[in-house]
KOLSETI-803723 format. One record per residue (C-alpha): chain; y, x, z. Coordinates in nm, 3 decimals. Each point is the difference from the previous one (the first is absolute). Layout:
<vogus>
<cadena=A | y=Y | x=X | z=Z> .
...
</vogus>
This chain:
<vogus>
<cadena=A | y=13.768 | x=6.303 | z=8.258> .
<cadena=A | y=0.052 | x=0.015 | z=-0.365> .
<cadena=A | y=0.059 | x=0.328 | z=-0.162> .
<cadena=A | y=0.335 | x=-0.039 | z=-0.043> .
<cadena=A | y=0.063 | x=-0.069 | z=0.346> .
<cadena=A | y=-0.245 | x=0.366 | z=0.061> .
<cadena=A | y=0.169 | x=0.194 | z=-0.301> .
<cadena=A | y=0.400 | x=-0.098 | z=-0.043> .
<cadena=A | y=0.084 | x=-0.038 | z=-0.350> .
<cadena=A | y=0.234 | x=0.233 | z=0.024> .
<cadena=A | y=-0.257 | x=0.291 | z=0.087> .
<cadena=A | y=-0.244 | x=-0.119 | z=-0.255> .
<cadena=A | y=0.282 | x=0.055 | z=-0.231> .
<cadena=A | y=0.028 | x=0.318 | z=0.107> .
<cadena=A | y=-0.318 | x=0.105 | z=0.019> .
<cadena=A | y=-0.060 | x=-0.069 | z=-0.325> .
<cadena=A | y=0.289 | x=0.159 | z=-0.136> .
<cadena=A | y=-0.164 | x=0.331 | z=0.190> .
<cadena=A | y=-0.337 | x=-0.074 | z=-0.195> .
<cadena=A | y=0.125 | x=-0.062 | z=-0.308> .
<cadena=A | y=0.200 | x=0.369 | z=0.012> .
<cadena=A | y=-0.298 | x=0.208 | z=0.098> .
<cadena=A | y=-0.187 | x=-0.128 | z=-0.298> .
<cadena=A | y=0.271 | x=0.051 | z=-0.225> .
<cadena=A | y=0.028 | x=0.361 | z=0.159> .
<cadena=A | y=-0.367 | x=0.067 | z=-0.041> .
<cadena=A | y=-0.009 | x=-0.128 | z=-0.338> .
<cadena=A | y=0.331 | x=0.216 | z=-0.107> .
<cadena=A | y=-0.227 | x=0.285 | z=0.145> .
<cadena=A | y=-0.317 | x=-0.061 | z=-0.157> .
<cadena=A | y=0.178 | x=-0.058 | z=-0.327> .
<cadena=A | y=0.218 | x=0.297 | z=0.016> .
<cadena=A | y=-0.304 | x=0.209 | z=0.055> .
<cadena=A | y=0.053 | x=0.097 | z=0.368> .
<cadena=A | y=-0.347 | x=-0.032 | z=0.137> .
<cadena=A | y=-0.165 | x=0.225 | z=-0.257> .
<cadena=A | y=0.158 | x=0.277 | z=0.206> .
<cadena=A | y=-0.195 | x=-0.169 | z=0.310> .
<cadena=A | y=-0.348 | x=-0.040 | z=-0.163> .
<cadena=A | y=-0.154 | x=0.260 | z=0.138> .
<cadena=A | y=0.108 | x=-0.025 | z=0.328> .
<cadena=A | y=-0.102 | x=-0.359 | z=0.077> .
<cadena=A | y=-0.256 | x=0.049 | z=0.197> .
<cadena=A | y=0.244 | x=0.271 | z=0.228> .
<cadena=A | y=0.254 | x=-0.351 | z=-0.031> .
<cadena=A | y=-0.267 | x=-0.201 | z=0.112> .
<cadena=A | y=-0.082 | x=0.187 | z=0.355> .
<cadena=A | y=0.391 | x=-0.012 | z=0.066> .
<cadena=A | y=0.010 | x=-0.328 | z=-0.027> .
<cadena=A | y=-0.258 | x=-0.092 | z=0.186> .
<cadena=A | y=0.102 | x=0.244 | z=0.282> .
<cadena=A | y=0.359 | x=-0.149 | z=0.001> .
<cadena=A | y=-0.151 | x=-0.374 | z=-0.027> .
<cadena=A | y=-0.189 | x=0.048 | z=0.272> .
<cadena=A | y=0.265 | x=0.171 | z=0.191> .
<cadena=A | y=0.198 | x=-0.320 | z=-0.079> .
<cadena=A | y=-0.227 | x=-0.249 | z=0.113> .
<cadena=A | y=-0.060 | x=0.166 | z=0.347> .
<cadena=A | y=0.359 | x=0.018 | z=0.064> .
<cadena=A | y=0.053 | x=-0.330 | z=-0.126> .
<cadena=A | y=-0.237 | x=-0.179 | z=0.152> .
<cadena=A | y=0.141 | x=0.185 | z=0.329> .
<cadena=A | y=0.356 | x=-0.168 | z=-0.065> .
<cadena=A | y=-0.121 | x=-0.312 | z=-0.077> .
<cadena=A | y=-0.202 | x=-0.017 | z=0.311> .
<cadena=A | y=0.299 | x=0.115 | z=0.218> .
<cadena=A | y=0.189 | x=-0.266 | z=-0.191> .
<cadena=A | y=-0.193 | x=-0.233 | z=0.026> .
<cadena=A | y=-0.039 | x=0.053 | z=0.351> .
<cadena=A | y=0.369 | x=-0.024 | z=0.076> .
<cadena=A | y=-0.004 | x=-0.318 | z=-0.184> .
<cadena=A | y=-0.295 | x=-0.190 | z=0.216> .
<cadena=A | y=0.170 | x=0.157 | z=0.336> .
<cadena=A | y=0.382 | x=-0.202 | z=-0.110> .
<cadena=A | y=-0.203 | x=-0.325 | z=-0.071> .
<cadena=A | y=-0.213 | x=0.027 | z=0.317> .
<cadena=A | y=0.293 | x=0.060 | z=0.192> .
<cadena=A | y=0.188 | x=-0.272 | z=-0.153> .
<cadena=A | y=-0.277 | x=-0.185 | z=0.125> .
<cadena=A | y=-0.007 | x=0.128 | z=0.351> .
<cadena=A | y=0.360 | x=-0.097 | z=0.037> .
<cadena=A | y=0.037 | x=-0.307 | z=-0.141> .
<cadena=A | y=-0.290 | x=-0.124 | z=0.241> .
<cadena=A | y=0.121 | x=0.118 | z=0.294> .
<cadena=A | y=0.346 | x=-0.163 | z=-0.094> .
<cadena=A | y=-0.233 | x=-0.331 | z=-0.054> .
<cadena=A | y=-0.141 | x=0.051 | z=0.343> .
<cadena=A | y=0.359 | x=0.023 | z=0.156> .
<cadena=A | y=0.066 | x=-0.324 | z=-0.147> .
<cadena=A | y=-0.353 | x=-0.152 | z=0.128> .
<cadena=A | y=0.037 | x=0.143 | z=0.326> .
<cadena=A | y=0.354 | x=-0.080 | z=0.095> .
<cadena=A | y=-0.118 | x=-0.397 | z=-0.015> .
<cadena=A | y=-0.084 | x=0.024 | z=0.358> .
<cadena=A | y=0.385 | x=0.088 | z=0.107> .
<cadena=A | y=0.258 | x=-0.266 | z=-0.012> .
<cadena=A | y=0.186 | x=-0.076 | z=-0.302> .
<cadena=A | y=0.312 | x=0.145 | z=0.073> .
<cadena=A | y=-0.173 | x=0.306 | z=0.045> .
<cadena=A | y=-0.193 | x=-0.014 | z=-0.273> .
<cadena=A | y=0.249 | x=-0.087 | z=-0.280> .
<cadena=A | y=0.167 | x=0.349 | z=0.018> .
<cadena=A | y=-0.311 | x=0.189 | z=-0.052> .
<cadena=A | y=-0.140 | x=-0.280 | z=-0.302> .
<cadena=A | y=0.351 | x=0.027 | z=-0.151> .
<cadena=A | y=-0.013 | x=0.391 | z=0.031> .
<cadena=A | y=-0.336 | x=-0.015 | z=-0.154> .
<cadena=A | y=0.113 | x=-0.194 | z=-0.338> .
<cadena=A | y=0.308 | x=0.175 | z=-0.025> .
<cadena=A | y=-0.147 | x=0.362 | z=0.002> .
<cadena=A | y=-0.321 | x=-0.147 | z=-0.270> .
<cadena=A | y=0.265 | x=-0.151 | z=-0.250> .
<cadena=A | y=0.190 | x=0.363 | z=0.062> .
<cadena=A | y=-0.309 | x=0.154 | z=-0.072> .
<cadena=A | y=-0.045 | x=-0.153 | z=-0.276> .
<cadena=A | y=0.291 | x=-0.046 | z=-0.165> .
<cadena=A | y=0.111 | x=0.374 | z=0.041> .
<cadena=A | y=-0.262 | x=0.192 | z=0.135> .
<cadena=A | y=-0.229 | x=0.085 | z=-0.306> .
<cadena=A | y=0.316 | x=0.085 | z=-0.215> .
<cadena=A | y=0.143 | x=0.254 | z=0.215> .
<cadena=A | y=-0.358 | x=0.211 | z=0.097> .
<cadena=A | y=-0.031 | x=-0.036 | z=-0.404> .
<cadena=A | y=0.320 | x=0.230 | z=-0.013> .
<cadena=A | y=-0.037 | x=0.194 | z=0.330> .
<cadena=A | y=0.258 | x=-0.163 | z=0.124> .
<cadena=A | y=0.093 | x=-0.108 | z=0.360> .
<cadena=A | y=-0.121 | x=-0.279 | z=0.170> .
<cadena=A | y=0.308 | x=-0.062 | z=0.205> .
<cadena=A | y=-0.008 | x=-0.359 | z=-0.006> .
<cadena=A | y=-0.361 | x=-0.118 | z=0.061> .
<cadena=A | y=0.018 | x=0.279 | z=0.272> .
<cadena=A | y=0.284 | x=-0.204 | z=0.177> .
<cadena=A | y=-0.230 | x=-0.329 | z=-0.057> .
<cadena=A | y=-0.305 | x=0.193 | z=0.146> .
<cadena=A | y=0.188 | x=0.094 | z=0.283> .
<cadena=A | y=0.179 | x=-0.353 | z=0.047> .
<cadena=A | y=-0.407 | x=-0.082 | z=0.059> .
<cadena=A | y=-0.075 | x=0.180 | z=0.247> .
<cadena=A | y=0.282 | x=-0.049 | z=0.156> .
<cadena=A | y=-0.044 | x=-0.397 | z=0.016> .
<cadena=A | y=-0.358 | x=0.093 | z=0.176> .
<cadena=A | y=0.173 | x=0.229 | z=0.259> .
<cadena=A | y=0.260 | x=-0.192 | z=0.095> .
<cadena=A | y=-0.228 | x=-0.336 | z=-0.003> .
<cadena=A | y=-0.015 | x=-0.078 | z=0.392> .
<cadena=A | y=-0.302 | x=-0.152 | z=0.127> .
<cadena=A | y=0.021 | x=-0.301 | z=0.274> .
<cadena=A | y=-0.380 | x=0.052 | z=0.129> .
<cadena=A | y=-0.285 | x=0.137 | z=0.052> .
<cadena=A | y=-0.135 | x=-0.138 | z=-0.341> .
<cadena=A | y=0.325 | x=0.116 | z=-0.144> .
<cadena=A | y=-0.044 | x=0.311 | z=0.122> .
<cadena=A | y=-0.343 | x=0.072 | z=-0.131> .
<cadena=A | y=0.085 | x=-0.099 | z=-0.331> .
<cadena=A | y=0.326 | x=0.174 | z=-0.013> .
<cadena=A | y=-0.222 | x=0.322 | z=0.122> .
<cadena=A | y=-0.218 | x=-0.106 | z=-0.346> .
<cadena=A | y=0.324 | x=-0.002 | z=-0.217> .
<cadena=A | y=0.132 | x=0.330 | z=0.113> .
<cadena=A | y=-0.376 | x=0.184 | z=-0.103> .
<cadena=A | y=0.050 | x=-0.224 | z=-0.338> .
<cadena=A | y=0.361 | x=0.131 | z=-0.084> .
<cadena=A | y=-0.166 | x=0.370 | z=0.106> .
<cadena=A | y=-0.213 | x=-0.038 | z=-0.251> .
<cadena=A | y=0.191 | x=-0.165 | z=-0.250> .
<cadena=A | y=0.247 | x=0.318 | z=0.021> .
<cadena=A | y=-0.245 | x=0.224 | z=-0.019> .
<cadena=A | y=-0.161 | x=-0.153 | z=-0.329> .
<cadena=A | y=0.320 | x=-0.012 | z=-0.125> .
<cadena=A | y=0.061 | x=0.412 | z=0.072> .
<cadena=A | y=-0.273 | x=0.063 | z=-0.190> .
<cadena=A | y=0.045 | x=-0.230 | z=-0.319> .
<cadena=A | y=0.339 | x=0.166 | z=-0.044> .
<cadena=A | y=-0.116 | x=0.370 | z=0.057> .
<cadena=A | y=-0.264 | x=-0.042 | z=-0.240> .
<cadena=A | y=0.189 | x=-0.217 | z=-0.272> .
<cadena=A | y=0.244 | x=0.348 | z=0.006> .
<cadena=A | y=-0.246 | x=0.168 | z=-0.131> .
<cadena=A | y=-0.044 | x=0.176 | z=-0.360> .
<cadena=A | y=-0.257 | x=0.174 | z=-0.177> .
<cadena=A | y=0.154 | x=0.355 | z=0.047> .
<cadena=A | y=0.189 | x=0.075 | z=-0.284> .
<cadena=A | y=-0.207 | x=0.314 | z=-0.115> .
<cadena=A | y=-0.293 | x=-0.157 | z=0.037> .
<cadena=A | y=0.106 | x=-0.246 | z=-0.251> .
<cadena=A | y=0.142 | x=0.312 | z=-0.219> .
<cadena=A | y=-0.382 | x=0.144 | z=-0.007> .
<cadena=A | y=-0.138 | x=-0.340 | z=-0.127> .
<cadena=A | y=0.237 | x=-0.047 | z=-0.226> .
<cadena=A | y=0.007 | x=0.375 | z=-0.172> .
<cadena=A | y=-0.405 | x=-0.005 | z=0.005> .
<cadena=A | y=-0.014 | x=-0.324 | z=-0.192> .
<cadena=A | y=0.248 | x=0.185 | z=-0.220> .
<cadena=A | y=-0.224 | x=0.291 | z=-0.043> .
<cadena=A | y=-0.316 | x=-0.230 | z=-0.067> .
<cadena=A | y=0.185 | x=-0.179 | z=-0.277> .
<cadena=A | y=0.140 | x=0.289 | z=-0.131> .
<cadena=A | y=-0.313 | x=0.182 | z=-0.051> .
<cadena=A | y=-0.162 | x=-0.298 | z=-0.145> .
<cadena=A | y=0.257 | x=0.004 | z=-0.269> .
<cadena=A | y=-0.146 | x=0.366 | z=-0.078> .
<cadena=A | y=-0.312 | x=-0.043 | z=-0.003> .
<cadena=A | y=-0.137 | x=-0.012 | z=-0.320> .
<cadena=A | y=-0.258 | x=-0.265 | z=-0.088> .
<cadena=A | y=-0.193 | x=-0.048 | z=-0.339> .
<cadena=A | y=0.096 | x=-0.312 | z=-0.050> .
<cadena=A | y=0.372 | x=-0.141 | z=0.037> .
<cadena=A | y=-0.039 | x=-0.352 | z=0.064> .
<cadena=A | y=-0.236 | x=0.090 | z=0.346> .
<cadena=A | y=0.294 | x=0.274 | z=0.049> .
<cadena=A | y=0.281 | x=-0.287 | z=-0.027> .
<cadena=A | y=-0.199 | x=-0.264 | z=0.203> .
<cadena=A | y=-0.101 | x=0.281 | z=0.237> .
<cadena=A | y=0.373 | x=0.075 | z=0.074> .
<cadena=A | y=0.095 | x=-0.392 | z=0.002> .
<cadena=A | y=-0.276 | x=-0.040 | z=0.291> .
<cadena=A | y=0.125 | x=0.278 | z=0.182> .
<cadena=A | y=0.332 | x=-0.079 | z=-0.012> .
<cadena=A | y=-0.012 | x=-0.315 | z=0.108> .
<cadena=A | y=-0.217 | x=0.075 | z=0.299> .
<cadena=A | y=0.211 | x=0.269 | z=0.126> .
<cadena=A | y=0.323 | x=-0.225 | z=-0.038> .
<cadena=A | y=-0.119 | x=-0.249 | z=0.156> .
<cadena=A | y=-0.177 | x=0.161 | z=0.279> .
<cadena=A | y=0.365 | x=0.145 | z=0.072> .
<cadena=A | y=0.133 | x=-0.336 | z=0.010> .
<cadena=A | y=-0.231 | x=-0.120 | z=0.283> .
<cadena=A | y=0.070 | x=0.304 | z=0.192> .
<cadena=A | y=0.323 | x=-0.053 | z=0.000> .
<cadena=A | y=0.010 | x=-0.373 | z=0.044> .
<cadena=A | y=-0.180 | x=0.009 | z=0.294> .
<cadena=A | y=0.230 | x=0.305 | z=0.150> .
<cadena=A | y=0.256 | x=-0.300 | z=0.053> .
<cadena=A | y=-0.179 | x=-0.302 | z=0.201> .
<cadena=A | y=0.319 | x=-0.215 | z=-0.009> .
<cadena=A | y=0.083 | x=0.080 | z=-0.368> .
<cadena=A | y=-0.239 | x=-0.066 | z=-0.362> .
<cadena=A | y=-0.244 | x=-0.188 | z=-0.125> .
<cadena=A | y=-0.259 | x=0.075 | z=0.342> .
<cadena=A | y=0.239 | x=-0.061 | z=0.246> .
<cadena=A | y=-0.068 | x=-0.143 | z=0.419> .
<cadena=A | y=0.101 | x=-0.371 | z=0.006> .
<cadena=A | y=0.250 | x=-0.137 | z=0.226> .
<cadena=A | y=-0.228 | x=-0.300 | z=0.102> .
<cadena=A | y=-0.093 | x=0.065 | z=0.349> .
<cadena=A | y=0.364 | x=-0.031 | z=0.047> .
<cadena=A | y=0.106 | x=-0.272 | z=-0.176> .
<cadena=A | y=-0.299 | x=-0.223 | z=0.158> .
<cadena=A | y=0.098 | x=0.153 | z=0.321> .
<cadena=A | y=0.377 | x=-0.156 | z=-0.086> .
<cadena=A | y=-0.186 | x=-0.305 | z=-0.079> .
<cadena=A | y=-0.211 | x=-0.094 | z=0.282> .
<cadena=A | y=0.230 | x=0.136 | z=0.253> .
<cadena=A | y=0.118 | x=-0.303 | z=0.196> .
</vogus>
């Protein structure tokens, strides 16, 4: 992955715009004699930002790990219930074919649903009306499949534990795809990373070039430590998003 493809140009663009502001505001200071009214108090600037940096990182890292968390339990349970819509497919080759045809063309329908509207709609917390009518049209095709025999009957026994669990994996993917980082939690981050910066841009050091690259580091760190926060609130949405794949070579192989 290139870092385009990591960083869109459009947020690079922005972050830079952020960068190149906090060194023209520190410079403005510095120049216009601000700091001088600071210089004895750096080392009383100092302990506050380290106390507030450090309060940062804890709760960051917290987030991030929530996050981040969320974000492995979507893809695992994409996973989970694309395989167990594979193993409905693999399974159901032991019934005849008119049996099996509603259940394999259930099967592609509800993986091209997927993803052709699926990933859009949890983007915008929006409804998933239409892939829940395609889920359902599954498990309907395995209920209503009717077994001629006693091998029939053992394997349609199989396919009804399959379609459990394929439900069930799908429950969970879409209760945890709802969820957000809680909106003041993300308020905290965002007003300590405020604080940090805006305490940097006090603090008065000898020389001004290490004060303007000192800001310029800072800034961009913070900025784009926000961005991967909130990237990653959003698995179906950004630059780290879950991938559709499971589905689509679900929709491909299903025959």
């Amino acid at each position: 992955m290139t870092t385009q493809e990591i960083i869109p140009p459009a947020t690079r663009v922005r972050g830079a715009k952020f960068i190149v502001i906090a060194m023209v505001v520190y410079a403005v200071l510095r120049l216009a004699g601000v700091h001088g009214y600071f210089s004895g108090d750096a080392e009383g600037i100092a302990a506050l930002l380290q106390i507030i940096g450090t309060l940062y990182s804890v709760v960051y890292a917290f987030a991030t790990y929530v996050i981040w968390g969320q974000f492995a339990a979507v893809e695992n349970e994409i996973v989970q219930e694309a395989g167990a819509l594979k193993d409905l497919v693999l399974f159901s080759k032991s019934l005849k074919e008119a049996t099996r045809e509603p259940i394999v063309r259930a099967v592609k329908a509800y993986a091209r649903g997927v993803m052709e509207t699926e990933w859009g709609v949890l983007a915008h917390g929006e409804g998933t009306d239409r892939t829940d009518k395609l889920f359902s049209g599954v498990i309907a095709s395995v209920v209503e499949a009717n077994p001629q025999d006693e091998s029939e009957q053992r394997a349609y026994q199989s396919l009804l534990a399959i379609a459990g669990r394929a439900s069930a994996a799908r429950d969970e993917r879409l209760a945890t795809s709802a969820k957000r980082i809680p909106r003041t939690l993300l308020l905290f981050v965002s007003l300590t990373a405020v604080m940090i910066l805006f305490l940097l841009l006090l603090f008065p050091f000898r020389n001004l070039a290490l004060g303007v690259v000192s800001v310029a580091i800072t800034t961009m760190l913070l900025y784009f430590a926000h961005f991967v926060l909130t990237d990653l609130d959003n698995p179906f949405e950004g630059t780290w998003n879950v991938d559709s794949e499971a589905f689509r070579d679900l929709a491909a192989e299903a025959r």
